[in-house]
C-alpha positions as CSV (number, residue, x, y, z in Angstrom):
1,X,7.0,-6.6,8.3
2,X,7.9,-4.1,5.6
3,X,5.0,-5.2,3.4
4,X,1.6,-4.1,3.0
5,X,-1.9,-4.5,2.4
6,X,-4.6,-1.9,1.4
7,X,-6.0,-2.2,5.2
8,X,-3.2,-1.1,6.7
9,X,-1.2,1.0,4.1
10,X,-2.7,3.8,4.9
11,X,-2.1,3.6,8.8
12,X,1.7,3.9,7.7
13,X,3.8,6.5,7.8
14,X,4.3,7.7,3.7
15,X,6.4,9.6,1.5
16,X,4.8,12.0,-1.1
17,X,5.8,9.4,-3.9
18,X,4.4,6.4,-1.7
19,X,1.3,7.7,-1.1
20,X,0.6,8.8,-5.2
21,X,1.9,5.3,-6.3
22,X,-0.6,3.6,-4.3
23,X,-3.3,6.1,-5.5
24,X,-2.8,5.8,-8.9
25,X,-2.4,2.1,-8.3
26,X,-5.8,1.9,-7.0
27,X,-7.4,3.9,-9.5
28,X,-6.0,2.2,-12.6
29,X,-6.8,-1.6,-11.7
30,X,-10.5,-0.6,-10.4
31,X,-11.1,1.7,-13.0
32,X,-14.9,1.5,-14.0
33,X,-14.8,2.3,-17.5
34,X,-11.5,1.5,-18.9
35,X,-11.3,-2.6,-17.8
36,X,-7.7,-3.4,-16.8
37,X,-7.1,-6.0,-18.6
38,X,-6.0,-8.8,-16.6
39,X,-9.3,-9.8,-14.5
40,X,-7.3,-12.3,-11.9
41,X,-5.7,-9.6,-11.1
42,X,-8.9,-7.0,-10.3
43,X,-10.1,-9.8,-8.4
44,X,-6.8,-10.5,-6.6
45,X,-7.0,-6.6,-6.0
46,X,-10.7,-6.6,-4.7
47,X,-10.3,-9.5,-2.3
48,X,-7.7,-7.4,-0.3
49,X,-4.7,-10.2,-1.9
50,X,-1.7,-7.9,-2.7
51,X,0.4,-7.1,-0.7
52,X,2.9,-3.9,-1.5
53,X,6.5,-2.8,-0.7
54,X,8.2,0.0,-1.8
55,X,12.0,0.0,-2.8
56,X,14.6,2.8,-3.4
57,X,15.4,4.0,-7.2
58,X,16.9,2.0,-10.0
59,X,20.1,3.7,-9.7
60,X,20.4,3.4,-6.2
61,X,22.7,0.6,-5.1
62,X,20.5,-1.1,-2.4
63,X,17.6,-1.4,-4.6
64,X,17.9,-5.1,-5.7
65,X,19.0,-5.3,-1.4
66,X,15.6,-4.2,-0.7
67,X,14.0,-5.6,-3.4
68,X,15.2,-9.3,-2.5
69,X,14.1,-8.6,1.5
70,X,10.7,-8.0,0.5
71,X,10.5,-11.3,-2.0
72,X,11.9,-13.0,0.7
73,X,9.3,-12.2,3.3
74,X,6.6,-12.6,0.2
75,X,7.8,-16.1,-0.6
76,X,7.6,-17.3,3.1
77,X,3.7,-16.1,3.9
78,X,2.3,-16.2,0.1
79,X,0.6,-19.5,0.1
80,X,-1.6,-18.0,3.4
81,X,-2.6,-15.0,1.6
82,X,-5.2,-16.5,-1.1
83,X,-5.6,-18.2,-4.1
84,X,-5.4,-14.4,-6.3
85,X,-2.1,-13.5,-4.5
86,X,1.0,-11.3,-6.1
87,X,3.2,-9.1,-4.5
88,X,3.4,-5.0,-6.2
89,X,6.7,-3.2,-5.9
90,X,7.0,0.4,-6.5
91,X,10.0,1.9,-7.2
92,X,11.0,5.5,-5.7
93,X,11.4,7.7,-9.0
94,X,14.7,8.8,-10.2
95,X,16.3,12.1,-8.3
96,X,16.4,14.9,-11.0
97,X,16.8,13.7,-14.5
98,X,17.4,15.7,-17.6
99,X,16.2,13.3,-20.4
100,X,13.4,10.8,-19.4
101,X,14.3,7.1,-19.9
102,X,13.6,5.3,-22.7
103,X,11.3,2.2,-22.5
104,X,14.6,-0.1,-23.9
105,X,16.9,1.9,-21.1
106,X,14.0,0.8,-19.0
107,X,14.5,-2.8,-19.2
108,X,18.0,-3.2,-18.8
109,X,17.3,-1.8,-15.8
110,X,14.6,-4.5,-15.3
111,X,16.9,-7.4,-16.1
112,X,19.7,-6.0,-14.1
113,X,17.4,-6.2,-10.8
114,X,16.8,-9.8,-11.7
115,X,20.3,-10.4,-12.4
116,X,21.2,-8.4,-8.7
117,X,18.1,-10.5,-7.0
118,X,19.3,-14.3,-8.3
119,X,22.9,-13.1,-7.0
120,X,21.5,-12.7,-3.4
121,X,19.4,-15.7,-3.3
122,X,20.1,-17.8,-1.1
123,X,18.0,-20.6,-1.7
124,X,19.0,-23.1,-4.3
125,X,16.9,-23.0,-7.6
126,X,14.3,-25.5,-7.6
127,X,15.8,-28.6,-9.1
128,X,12.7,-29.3,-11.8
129,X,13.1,-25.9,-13.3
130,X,15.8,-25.1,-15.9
131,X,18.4,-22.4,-15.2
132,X,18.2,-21.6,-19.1
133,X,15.9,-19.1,-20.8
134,X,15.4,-20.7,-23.5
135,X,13.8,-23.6,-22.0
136,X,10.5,-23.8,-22.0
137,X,9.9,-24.6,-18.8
138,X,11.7,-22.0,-17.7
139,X,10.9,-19.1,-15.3
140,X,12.4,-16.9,-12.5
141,X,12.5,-18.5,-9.0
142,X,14.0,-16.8,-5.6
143,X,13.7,-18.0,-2.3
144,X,13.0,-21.2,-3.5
145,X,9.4,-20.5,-5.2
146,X,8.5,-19.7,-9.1
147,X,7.6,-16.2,-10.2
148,X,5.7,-15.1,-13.4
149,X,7.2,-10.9,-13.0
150,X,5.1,-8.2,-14.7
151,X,6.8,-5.1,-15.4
152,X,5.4,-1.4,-16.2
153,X,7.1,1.8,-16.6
154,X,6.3,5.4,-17.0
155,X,7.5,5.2,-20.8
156,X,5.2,3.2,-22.2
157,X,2.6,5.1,-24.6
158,X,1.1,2.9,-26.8
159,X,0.8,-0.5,-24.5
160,X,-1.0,1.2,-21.7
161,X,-1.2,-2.4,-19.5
162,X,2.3,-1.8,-19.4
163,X,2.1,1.8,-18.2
164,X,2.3,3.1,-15.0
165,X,3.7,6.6,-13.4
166,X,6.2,4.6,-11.4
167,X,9.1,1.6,-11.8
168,X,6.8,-0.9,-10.9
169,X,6.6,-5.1,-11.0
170,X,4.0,-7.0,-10.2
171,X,5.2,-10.3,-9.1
172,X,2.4,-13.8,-9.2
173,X,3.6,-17.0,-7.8
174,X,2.6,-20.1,-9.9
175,X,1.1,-21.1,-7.3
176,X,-1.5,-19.2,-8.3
177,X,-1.1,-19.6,-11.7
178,X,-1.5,-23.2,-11.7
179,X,-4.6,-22.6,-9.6
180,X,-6.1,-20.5,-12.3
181,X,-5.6,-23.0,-15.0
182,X,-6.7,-26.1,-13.2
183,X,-9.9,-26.0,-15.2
184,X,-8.9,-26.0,-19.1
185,X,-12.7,-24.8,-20.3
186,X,-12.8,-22.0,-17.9
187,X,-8.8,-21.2,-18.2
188,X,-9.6,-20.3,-21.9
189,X,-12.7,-18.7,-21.5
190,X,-10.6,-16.3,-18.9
191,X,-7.9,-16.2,-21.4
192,X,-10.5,-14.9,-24.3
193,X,-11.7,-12.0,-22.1
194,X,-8.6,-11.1,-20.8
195,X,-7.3,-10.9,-24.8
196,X,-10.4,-8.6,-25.7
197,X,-9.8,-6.5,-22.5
198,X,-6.0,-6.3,-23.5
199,X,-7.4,-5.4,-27.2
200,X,-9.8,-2.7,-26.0
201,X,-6.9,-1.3,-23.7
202,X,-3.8,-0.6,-25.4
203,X,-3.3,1.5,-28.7
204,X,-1.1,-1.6,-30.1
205,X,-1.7,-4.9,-31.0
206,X,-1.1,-7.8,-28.7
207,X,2.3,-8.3,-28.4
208,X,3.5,-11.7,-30.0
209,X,5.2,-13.1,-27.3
210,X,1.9,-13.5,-25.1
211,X,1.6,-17.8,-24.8
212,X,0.9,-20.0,-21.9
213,X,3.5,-21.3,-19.3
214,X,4.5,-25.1,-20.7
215,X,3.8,-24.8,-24.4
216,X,6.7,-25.7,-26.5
217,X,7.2,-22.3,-28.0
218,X,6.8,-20.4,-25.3
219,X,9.3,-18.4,-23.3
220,X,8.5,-16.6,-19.9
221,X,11.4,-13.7,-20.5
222,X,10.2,-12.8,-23.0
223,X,6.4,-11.9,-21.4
224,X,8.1,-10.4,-18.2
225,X,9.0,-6.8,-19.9
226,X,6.4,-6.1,-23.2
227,X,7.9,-3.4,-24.9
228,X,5.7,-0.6,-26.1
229,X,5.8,-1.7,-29.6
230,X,6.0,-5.3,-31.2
231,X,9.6,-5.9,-31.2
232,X,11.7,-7.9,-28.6
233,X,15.0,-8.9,-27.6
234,X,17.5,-11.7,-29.4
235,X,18.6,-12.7,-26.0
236,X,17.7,-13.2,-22.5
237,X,19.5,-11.4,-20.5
238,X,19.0,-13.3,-17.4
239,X,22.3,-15.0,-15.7
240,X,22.1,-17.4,-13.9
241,X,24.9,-19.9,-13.2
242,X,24.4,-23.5,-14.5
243,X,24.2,-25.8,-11.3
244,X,27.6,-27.7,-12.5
245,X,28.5,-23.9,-12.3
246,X,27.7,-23.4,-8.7
């Protein structure tokens, strides 16, 4: 198995970069005083849920390789794990650079992984979810299985739930998801606290494009990569071939 869990992560043989991810991992999402915001997520953490895998560096060509192997294995053992599961991927940071990447530069990168991933999938998309972004009901799927992606780079300032040292996505099933909303009343009372956590945590306002999965005028792209100010992109730039196409 080339994931992890924070029982046995630290029986493993580490790089420097490994061990500082997981660190600073750890310290951000049960940080005491400053809440992260998203409190399924502290709870998933707590109850020993995640699992981690590491991959190489965004310009290195096996990235999405690695990337996809790990998904793979995630998709086939997720539903054992618990009912707060998601997977964490750190990215190895780039070799020497001499001009540090911009959050926009950022995600391209972050839609060209998903781009590289879909290609390698082997597994036909789910027939009741739309290959098109613009759909509603739309959302990334590999291996079969639907993914909400969270992504957070070392370039953002201002949103810092989107920060983080390292390249790094957090990846929930909806599975989970759909778990968490089964009871409206207590899905919004989450929802509140998670907003005024959100609020309280980043030195920007919540970014617009924060809405539930299944509501009309909603679109899961656009959630997957906040950037660090209010703007967002025109377009999806997720490609994914029609299934006439296929």
């Amino acid at each position: 198995m080339n994931l992890f869990t924070n029982e046995n992560i630290h029986q493993m043989s580490l790089k420097g970069w490994q061990k500082d991810a997981i660190e600073k991992f750890n310290t951000k999402i049960s940080d005491k005083e400053k809440l992260f915001p998203c409190i399924p997520a502290t709870m998933g953490y707590h109850l020993n849920q995640f699992y981690y895998g590491f991959v190489p560096n965004l310009q290195t060509p096996v990235s999405s390789n690695e990337f996809a192997l790990l998904l793979k294995e995630y998709s086939t053992i997720y539903k054992s794990i618990g009912a707060y599961t998601s997977l964490i991927i750190f990215y190895e940071p780039f070799p020497d650079i001499e001009k540090p990447i911009s959050v926009v530069q950022y995600e391209q990168l972050f839609w060209d992984q998903l781009n590289l991933l879909t290609k390698s999938d082997a597994v036909e998309w789910p027939n009741h979810i739309p290959t098109d972004p613009k759909q509603p009901m739309w959302e990334f799927c590999f291996h079969g299985e639907q993914y909400f992606m969270y992504c957070a780079t070392p370039a953002h300032i201002n949103r810092k739930s989107r920060h983080f040292p390292y390249f790094m996505l957090a990846i929930t099933p909806r599975w989970v998801l759909e778990k968490f909303t089964s009871s409206p009343l207590h899905t919004e009372k989450m929802k509140s606290r998670i907003r005024d956590r959100l609020a309280a945590y980043d030195s920007i306002s919540i970014h617009p494009d924060l809405n539930s999965y299944g509501q009309n005028d909603n679109y899961e792209w656009k959630q997957y990569f906040l950037r660090d100010d209010n703007t967002t992109l025109s377009k999806c730039p997720f490609h994914k071939k029609s299934r006439e196409q296929e």
